[in-house]
PDB file of N, CA, C, O and CB in Angstrom:
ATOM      1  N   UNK A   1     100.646  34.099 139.598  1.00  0.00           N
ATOM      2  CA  UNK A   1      99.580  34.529 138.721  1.00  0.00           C
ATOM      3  C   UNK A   1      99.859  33.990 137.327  1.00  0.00           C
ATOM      4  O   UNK A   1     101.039  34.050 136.982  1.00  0.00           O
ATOM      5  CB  UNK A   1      99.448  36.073 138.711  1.00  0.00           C
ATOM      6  N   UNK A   2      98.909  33.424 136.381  1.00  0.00           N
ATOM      7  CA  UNK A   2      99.130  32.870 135.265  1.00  0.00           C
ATOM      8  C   UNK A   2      98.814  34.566 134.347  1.00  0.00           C
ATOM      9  O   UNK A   2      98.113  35.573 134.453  1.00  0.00           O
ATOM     10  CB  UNK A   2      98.027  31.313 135.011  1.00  0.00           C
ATOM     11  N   UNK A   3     100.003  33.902 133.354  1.00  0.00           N
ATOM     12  CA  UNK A   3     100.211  34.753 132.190  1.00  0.00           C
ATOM     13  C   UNK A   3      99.438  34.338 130.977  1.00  0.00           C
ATOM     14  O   UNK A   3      99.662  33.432 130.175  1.00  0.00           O
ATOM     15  CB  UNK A   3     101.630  34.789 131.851  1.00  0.00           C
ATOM     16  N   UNK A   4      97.896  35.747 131.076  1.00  0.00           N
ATOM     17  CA  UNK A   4      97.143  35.284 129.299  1.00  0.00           C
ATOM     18  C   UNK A   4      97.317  36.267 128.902  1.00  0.00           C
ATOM     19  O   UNK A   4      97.765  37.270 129.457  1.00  0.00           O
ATOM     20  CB  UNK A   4      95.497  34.843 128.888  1.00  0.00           C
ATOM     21  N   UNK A   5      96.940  36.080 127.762  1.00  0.00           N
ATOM     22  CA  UNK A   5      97.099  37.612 126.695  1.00  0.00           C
ATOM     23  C   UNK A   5      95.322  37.809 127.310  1.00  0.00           C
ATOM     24  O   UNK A   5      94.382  37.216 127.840  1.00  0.00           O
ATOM     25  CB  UNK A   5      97.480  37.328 124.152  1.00  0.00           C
ATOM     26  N   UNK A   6      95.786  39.118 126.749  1.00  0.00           N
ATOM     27  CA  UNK A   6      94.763  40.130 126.547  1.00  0.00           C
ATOM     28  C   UNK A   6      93.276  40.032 125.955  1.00  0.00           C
ATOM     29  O   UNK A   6      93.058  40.326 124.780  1.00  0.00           O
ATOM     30  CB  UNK A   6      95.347  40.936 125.815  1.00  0.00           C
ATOM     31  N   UNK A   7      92.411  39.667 126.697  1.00  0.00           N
ATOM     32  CA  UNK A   7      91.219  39.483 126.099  1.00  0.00           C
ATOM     33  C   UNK A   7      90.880  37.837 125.361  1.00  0.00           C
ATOM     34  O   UNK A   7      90.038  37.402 124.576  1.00  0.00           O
ATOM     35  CB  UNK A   7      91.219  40.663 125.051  1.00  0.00           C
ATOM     36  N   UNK A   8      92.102  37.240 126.148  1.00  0.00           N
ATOM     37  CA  UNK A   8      91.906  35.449 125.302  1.00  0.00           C
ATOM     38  C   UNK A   8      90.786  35.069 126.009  1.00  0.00           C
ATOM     39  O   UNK A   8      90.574  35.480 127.150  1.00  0.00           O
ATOM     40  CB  UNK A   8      93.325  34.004 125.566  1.00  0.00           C
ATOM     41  N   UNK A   9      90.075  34.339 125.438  1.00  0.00           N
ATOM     42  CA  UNK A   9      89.067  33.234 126.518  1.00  0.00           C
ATOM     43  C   UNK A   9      89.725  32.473 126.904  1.00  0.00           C
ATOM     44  O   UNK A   9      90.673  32.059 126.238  1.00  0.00           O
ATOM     45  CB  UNK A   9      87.908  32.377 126.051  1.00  0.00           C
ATOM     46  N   UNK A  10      89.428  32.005 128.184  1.00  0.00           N
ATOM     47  CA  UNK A  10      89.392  30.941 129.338  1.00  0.00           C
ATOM     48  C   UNK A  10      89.227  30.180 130.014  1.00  0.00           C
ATOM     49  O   UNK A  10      89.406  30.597 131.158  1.00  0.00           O
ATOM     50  CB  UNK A  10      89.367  30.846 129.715  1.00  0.00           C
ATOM     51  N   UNK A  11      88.877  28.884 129.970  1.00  0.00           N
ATOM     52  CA  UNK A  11      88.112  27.842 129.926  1.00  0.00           C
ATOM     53  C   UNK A  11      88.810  27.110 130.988  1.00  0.00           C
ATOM     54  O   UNK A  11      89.887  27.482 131.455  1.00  0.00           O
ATOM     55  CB  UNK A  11      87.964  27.190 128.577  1.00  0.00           C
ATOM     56  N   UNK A  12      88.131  25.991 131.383  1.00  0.00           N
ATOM     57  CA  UNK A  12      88.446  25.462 132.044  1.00  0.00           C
ATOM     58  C   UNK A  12      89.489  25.214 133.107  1.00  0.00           C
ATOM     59  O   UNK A  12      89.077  25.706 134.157  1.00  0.00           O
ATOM     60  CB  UNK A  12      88.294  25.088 131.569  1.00  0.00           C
ATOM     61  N   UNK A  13      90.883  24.552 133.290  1.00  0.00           N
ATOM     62  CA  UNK A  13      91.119  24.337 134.600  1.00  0.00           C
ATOM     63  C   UNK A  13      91.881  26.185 135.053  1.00  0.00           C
ATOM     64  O   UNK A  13      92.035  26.679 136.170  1.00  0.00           O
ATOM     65  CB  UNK A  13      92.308  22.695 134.751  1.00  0.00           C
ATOM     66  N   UNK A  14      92.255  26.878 133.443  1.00  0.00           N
ATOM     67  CA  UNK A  14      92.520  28.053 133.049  1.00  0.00           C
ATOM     68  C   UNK A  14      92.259  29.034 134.269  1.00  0.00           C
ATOM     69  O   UNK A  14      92.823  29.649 135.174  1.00  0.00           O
ATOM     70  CB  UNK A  14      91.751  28.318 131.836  1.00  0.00           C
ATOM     71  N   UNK A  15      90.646  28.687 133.508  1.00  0.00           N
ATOM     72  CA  UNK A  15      89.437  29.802 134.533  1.00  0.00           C
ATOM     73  C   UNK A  15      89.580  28.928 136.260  1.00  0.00           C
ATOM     74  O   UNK A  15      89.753  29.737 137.172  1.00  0.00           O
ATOM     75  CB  UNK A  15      87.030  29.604 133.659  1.00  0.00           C
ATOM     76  N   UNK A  16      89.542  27.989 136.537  1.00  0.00           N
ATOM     77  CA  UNK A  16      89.858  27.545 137.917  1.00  0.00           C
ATOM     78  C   UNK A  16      90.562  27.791 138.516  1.00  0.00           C
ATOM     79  O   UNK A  16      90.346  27.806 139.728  1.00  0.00           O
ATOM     80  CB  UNK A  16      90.011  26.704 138.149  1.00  0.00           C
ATOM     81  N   UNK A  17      92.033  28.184 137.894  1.00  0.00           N
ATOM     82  CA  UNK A  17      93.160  28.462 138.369  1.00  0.00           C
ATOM     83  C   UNK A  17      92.847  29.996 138.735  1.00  0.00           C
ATOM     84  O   UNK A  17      93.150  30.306 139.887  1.00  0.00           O
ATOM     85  CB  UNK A  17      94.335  28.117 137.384  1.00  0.00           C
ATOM     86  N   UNK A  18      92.298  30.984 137.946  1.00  0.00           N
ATOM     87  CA  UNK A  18      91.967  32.190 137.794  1.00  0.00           C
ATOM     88  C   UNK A  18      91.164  32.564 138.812  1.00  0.00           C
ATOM     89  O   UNK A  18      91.299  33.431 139.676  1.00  0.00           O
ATOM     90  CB  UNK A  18      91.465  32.406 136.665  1.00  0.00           C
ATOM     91  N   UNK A  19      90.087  31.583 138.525  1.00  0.00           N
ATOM     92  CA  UNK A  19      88.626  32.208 139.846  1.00  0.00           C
ATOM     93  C   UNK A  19      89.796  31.928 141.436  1.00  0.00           C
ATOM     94  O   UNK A  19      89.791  32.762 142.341  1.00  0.00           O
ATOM     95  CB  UNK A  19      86.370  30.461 139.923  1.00  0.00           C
ATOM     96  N   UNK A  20      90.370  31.114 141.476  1.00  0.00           N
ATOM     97  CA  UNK A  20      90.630  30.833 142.815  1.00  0.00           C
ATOM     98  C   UNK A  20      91.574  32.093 143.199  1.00  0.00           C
ATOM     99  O   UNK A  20      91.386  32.837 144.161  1.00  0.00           O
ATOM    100  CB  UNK A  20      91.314  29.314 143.022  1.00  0.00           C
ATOM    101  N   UNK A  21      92.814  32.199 142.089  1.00  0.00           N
ATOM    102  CA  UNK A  21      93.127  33.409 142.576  1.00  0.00           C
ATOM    103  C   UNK A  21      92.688  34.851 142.852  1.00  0.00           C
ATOM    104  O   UNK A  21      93.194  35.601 143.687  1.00  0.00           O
ATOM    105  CB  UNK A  21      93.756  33.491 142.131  1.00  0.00           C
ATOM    106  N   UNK A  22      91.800  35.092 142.131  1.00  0.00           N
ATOM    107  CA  UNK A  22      90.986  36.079 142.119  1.00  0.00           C
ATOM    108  C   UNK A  22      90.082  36.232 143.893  1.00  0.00           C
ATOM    109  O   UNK A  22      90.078  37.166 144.694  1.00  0.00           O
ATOM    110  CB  UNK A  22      89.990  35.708 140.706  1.00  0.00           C
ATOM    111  N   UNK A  23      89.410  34.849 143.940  1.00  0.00           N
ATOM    112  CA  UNK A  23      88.963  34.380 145.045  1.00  0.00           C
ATOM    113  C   UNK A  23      89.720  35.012 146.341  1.00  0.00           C
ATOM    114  O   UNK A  23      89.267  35.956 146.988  1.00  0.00           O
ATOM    115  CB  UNK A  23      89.061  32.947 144.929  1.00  0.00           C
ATOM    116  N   UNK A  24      90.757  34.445 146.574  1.00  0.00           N
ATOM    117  CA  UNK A  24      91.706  34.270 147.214  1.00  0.00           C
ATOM    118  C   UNK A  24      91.986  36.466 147.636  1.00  0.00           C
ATOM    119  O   UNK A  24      91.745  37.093 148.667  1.00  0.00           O
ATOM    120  CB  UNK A  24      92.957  33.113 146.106  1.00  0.00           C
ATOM    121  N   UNK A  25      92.471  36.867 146.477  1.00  0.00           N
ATOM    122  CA  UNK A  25      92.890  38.247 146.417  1.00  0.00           C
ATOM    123  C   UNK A  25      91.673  38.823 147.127  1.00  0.00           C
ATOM    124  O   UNK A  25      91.815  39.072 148.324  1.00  0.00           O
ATOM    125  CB  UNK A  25      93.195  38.851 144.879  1.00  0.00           C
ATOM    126  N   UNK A  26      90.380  39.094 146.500  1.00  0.00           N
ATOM    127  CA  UNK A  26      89.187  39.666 146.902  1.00  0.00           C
ATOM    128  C   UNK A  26      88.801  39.267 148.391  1.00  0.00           C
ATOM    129  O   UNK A  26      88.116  40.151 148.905  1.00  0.00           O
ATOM    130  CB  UNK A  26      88.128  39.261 145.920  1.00  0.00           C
ATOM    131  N   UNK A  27      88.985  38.453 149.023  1.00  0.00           N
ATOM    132  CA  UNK A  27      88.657  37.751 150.173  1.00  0.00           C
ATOM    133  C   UNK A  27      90.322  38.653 151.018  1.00  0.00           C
ATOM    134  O   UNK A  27      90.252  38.884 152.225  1.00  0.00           O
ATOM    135  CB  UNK A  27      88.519  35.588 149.860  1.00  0.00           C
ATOM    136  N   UNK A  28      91.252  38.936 150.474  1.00  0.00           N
ATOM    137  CA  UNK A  28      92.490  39.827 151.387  1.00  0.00           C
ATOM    138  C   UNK A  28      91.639  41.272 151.331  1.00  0.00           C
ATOM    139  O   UNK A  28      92.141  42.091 152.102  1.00  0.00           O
ATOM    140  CB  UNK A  28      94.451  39.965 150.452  1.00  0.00           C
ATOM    141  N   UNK A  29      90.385  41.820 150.550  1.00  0.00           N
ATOM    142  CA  UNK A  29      90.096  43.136 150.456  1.00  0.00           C
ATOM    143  C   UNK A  29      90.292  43.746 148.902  1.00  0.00           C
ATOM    144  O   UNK A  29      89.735  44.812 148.641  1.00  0.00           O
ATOM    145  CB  UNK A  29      90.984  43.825 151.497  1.00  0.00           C
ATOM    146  N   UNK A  30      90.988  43.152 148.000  1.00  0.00           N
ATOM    147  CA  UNK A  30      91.350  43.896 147.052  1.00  0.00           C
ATOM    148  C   UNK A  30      89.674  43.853 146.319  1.00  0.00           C
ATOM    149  O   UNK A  30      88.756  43.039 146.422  1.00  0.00           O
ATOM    150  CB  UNK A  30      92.803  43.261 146.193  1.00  0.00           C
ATOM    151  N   UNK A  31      89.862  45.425 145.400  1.00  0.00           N
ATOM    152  CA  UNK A  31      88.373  45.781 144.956  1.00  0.00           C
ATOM    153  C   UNK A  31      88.289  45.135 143.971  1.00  0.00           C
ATOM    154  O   UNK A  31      89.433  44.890 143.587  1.00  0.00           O
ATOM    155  CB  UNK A  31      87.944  47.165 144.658  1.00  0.00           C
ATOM    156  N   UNK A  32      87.021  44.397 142.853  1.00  0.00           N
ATOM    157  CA  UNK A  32      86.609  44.067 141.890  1.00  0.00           C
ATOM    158  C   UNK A  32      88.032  44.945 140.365  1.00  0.00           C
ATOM    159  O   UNK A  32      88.793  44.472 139.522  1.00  0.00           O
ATOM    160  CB  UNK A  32      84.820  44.569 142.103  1.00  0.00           C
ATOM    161  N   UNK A  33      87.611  46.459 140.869  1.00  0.00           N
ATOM    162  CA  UNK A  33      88.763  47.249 139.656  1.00  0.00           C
ATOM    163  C   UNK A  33      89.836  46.878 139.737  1.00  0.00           C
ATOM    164  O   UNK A  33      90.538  46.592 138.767  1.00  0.00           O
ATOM    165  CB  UNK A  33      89.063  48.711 139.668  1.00  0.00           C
ATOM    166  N   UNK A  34      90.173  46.810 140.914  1.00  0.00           N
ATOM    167  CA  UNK A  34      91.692  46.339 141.206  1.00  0.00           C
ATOM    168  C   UNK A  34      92.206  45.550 140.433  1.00  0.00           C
ATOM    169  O   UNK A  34      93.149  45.806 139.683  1.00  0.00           O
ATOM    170  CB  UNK A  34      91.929  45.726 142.348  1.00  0.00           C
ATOM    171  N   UNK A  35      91.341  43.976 140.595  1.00  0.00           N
ATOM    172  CA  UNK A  35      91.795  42.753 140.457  1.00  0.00           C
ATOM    173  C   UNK A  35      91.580  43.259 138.741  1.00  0.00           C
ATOM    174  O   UNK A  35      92.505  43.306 137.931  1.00  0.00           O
ATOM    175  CB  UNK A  35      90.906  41.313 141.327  1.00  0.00           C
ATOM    176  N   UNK A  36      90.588  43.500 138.538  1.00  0.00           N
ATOM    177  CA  UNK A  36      90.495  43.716 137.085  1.00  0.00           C
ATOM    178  C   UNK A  36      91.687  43.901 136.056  1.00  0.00           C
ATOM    179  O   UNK A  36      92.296  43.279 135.185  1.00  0.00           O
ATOM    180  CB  UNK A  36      89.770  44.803 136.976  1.00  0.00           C
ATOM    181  N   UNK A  37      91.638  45.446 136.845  1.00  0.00           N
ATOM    182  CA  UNK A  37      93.426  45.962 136.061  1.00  0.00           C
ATOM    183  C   UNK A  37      94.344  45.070 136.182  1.00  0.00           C
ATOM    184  O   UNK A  37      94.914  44.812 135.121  1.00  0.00           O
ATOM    185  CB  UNK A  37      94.317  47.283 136.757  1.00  0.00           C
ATOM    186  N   UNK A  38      94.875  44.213 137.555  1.00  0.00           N
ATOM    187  CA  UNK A  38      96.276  44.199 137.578  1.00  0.00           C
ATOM    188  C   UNK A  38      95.842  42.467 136.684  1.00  0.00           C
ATOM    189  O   UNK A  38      96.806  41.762 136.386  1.00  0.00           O
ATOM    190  CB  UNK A  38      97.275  44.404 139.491  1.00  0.00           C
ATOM    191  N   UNK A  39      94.607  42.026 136.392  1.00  0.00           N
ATOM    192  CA  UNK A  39      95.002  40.944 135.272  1.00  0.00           C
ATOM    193  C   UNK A  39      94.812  41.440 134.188  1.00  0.00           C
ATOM    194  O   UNK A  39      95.137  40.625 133.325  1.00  0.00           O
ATOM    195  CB  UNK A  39      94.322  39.689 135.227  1.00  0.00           C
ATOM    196  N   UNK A  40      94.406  42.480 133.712  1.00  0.00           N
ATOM    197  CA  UNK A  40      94.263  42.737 132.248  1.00  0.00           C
ATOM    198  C   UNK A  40      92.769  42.077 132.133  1.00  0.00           C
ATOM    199  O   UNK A  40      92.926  41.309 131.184  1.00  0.00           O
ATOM    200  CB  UNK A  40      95.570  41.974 131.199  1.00  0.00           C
ATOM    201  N   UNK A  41      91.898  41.986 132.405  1.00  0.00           N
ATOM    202  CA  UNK A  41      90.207  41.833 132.415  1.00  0.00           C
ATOM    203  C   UNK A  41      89.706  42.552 132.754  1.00  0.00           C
ATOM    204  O   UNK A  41      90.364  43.346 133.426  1.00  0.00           O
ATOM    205  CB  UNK A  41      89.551  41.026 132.992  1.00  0.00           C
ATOM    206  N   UNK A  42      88.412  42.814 132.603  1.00  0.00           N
ATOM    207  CA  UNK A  42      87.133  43.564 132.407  1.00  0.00           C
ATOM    208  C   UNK A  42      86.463  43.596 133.792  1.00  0.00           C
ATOM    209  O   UNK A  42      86.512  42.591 134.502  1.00  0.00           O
ATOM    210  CB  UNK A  42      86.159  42.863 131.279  1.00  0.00           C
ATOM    211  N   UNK A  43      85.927  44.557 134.145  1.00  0.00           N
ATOM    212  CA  UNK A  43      85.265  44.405 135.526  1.00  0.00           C
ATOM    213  C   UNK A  43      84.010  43.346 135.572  1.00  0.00           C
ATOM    214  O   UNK A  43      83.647  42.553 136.441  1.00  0.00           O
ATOM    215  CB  UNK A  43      84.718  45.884 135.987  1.00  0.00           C
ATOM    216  N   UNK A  44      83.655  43.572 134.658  1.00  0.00           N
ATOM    217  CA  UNK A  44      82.177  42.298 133.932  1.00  0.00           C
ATOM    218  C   UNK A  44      82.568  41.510 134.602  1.00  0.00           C
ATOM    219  O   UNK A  44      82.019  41.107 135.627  1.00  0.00           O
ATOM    220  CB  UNK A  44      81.956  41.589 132.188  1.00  0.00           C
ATOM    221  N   UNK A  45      84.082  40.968 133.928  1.00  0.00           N
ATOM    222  CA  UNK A  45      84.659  39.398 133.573  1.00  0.00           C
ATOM    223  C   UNK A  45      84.730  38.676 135.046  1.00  0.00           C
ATOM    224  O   UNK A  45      84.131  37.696 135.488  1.00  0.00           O
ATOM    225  CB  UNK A  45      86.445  39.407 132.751  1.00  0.00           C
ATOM    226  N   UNK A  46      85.789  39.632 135.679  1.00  0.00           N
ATOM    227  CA  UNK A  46      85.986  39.437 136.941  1.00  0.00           C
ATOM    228  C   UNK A  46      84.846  39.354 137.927  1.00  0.00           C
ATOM    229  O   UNK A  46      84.740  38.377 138.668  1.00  0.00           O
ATOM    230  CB  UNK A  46      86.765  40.322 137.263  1.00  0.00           C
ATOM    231  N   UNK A  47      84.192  40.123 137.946  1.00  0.00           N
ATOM    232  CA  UNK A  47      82.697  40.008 138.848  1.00  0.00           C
ATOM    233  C   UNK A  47      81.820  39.009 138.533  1.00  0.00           C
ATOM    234  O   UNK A  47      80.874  38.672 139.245  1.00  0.00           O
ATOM    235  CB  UNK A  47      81.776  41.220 138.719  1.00  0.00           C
ATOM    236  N   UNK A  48      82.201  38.382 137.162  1.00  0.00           N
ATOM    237  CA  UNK A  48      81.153  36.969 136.540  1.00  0.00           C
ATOM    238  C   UNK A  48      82.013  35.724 137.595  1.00  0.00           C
ATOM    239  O   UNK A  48      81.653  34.934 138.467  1.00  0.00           O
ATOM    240  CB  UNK A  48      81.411  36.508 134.148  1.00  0.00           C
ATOM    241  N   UNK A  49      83.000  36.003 137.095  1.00  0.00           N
ATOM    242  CA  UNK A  49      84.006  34.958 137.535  1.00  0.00           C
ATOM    243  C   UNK A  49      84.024  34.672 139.491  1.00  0.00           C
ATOM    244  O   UNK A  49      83.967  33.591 140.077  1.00  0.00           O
ATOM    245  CB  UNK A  49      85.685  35.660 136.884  1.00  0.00           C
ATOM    246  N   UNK A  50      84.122  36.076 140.089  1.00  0.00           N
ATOM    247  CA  UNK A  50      83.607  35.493 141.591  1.00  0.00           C
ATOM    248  C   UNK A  50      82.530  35.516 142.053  1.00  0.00           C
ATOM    249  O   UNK A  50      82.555  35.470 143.283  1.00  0.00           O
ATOM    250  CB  UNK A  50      84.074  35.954 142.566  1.00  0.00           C
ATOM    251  N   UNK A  51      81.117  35.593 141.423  1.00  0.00           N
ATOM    252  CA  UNK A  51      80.037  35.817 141.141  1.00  0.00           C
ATOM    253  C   UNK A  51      79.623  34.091 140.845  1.00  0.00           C
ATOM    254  O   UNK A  51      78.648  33.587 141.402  1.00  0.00           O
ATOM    255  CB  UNK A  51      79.969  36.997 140.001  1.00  0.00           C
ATOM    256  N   UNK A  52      80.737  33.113 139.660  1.00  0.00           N
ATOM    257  CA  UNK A  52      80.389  31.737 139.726  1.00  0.00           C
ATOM    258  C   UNK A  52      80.591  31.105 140.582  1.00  0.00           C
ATOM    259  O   UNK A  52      79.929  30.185 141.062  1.00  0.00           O
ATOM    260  CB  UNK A  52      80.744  31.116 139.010  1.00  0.00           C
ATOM    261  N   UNK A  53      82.105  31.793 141.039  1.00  0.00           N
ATOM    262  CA  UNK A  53      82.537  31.075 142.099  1.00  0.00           C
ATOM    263  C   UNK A  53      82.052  30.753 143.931  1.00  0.00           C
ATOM    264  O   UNK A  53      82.252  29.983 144.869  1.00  0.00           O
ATOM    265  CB  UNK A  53      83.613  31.601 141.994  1.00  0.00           C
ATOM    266  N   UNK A  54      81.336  31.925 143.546  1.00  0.00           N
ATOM    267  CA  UNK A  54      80.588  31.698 145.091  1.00  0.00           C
ATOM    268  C   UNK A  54      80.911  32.255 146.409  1.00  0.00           C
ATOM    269  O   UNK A  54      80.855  31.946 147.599  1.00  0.00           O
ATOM    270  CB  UNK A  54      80.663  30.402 145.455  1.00  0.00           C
ATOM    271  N   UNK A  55      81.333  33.368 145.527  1.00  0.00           N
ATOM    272  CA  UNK A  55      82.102  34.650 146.741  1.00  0.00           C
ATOM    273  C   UNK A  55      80.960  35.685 146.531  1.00  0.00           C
ATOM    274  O   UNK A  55      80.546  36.189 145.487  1.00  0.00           O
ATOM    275  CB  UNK A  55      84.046  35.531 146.226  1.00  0.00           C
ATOM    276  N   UNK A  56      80.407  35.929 148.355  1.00  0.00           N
ATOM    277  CA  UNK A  56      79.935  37.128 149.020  1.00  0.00           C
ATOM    278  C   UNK A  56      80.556  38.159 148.360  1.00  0.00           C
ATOM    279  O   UNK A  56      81.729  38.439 148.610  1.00  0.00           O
ATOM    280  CB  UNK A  56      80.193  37.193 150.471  1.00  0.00           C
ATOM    281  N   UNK A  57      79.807  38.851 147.418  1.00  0.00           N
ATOM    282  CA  UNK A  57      80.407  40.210 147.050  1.00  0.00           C
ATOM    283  C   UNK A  57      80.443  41.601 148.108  1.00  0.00           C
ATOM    284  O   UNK A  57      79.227  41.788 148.149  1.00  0.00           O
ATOM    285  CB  UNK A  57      79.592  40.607 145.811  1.00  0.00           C
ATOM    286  N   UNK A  58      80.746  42.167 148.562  1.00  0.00           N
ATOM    287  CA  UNK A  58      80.526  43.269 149.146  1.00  0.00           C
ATOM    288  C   UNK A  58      80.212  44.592 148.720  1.00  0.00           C
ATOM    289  O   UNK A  58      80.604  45.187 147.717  1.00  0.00           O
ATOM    290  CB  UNK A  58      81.296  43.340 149.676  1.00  0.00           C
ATOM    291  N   UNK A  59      79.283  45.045 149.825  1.00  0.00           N
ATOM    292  CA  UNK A  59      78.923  46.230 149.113  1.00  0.00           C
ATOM    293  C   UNK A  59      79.433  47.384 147.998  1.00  0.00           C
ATOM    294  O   UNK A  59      80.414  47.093 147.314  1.00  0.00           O
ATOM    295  CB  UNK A  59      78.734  46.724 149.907  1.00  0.00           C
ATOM    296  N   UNK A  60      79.048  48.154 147.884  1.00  0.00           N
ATOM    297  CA  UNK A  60      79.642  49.374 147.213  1.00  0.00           C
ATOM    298  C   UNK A  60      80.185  50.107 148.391  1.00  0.00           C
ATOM    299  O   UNK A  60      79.848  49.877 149.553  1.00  0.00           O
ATOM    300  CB  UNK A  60      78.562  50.290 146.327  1.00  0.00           C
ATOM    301  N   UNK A  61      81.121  51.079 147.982  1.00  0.00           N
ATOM    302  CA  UNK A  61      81.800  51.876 149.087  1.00  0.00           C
ATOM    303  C   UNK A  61      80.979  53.496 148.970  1.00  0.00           C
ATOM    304  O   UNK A  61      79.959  53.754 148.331  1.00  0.00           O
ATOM    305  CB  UNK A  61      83.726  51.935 148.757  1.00  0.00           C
ATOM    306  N   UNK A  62      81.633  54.220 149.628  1.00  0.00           N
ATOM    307  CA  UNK A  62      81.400  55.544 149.895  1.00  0.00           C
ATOM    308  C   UNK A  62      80.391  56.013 151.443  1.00  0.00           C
ATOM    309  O   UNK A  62      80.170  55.360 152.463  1.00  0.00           O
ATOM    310  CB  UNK A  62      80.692  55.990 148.494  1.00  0.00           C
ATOM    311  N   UNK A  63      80.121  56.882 151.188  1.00  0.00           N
ATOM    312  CA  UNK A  63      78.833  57.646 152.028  1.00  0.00           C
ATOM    313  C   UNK A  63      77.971  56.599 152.369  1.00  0.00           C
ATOM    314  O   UNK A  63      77.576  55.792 151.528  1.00  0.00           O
ATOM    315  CB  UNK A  63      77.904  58.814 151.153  1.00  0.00           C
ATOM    316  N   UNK A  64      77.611  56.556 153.707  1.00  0.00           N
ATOM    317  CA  UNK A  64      76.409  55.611 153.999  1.00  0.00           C
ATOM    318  C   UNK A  64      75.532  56.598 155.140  1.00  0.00           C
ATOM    319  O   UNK A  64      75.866  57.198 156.161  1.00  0.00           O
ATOM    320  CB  UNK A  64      76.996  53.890 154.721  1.00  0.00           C
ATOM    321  N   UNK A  65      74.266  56.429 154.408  1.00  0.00           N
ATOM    322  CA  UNK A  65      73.370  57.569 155.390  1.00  0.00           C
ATOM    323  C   UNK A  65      73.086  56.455 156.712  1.00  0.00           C
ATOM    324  O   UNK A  65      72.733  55.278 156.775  1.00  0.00           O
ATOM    325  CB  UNK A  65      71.499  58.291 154.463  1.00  0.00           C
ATOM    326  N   UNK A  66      73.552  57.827 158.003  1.00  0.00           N
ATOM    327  CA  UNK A  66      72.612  56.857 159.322  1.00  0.00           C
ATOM    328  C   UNK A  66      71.401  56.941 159.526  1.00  0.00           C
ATOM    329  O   UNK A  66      70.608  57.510 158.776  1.00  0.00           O
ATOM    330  CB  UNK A  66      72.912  57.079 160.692  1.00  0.00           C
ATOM    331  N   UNK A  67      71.094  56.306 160.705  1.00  0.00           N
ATOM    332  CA  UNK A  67      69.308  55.995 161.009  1.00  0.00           C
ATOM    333  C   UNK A  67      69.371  57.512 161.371  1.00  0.00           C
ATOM    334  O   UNK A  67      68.386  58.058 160.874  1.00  0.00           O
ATOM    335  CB  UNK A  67      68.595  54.610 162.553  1.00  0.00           C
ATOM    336  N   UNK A  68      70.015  58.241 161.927  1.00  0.00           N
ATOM    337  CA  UNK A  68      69.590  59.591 162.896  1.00  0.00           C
ATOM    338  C   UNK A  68      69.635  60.217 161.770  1.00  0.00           C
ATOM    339  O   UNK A  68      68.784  61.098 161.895  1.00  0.00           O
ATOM    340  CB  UNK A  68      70.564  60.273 164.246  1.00  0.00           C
ATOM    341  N   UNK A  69      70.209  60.330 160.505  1.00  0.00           N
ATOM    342  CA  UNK A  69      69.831  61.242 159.695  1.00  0.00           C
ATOM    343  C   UNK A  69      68.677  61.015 158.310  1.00  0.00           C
ATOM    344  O   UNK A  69      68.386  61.684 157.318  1.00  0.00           O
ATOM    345  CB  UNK A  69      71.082  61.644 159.321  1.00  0.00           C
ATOM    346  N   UNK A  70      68.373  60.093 158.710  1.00  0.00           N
ATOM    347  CA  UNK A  70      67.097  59.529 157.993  1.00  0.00           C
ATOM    348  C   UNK A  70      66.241  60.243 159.001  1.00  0.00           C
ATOM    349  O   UNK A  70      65.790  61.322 158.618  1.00  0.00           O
ATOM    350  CB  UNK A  70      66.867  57.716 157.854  1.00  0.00           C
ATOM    351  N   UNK A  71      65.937  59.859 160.189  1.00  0.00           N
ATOM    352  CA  UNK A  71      64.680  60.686 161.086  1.00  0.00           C
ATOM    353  C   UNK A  71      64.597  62.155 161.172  1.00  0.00           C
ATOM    354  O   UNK A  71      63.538  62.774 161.276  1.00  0.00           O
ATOM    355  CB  UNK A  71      64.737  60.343 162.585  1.00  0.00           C
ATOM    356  N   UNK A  72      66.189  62.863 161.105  1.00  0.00           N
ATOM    357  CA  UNK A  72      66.188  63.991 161.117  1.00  0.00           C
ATOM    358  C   UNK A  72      65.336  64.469 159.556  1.00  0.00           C
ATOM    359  O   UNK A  72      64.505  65.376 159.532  1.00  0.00           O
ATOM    360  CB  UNK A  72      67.677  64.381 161.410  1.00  0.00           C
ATOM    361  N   UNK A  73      65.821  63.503 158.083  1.00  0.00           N
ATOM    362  CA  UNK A  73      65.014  64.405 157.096  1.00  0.00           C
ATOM    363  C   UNK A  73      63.858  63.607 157.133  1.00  0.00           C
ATOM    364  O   UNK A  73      63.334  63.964 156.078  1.00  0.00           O
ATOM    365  CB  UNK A  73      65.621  64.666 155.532  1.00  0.00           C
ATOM    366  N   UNK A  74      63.213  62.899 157.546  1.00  0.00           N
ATOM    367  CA  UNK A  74      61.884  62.692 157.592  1.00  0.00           C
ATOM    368  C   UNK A  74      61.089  63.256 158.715  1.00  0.00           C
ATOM    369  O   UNK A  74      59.913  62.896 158.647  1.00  0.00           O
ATOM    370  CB  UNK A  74      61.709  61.421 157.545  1.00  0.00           C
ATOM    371  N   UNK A  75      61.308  63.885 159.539  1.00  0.00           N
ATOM    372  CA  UNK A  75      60.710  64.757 160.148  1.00  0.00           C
ATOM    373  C   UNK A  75      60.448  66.033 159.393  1.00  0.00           C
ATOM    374  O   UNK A  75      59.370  66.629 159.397  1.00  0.00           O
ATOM    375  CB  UNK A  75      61.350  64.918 161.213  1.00  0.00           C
ATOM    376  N   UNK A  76      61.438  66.364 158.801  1.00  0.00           N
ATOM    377  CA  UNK A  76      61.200  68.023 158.015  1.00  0.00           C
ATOM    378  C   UNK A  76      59.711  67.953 156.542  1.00  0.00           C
ATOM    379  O   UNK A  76      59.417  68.969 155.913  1.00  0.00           O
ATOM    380  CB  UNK A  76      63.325  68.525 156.915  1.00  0.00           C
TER     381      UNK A  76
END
């Protein structure tokens, strides 16, 4: 992992080196916050960054309503 300070901009082969790892991590499962924290960036930053790069984001987590309980409250 490359070492930036805190809030530097990032440019070029910088950010290449960055998106790929980032790439790379998110594609093993790790979450958007995750990656965020353990580089010291912004959730923005990070989500811009595999967002250019051309990574399938995945959903949001939690609760997901099923079809049977959609029919059950649309019947009532």
């Amino acid at each position: 992992m490359a070492t930036l300070k805190k809030g530097a901009r990032i440019t070029g082969s910088e950010r290449n080196k960055l998106a790929s790892e980032l790439k790379k991590q998110y594609d093993k499962g790790r979450s958007i916050r995750e990656l965020a924290d353990s580089h010291g960036r912004s959730y923005g930053f990070v989500h811009r960054v595999l967002s250019e790069s051309g990574v399938t984001l995945r959903g949001r987590g939690g609760a997901t309503r099923s079809k049977a309980a959609a029919k059950t409250r649309a019947k009532k």
